[in-house]
C-alpha positions, 0 to 999 in steps of 0.5 A: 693144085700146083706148086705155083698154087700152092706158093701163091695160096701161102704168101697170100695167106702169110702177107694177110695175116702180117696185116692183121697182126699189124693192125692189132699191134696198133690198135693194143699200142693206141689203147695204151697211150690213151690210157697212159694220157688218161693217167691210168697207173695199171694198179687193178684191185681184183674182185668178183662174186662168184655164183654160189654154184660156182664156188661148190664147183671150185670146193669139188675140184680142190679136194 
């Protein structure tokens, strides 16, 4: 591979992934606004059932 390969690979690559940031970017600040307009107020109550295999892996891995 030549150099002027190489460079063309790499800003090729570099200016792809650019686009694929930009789009995520938008697309994580449209959710945002549309939950913002739905009246989301970003207060989560976390909770969960855990399996029972699950909290006898925990118990082990806390001793």
């Amino acid at each position: 591979m030549t150099p002027l390969e190489a460079y063309v690979i790499s800003v090729a690559f570099g200016t792809g992934m650019k686009i694929v940031y930009f789009i995520i970017g938008y697309l994580v600040i449209r959710l945002g606004h549309k939950l913002l307009l739905l009246g989301v107020t970003g207060k989560f109550t976390f909770s969960a059932k855990w399996s029972t295999k699950f909290q006898c892996a925990l118990r082990l891995l806390a001793r």
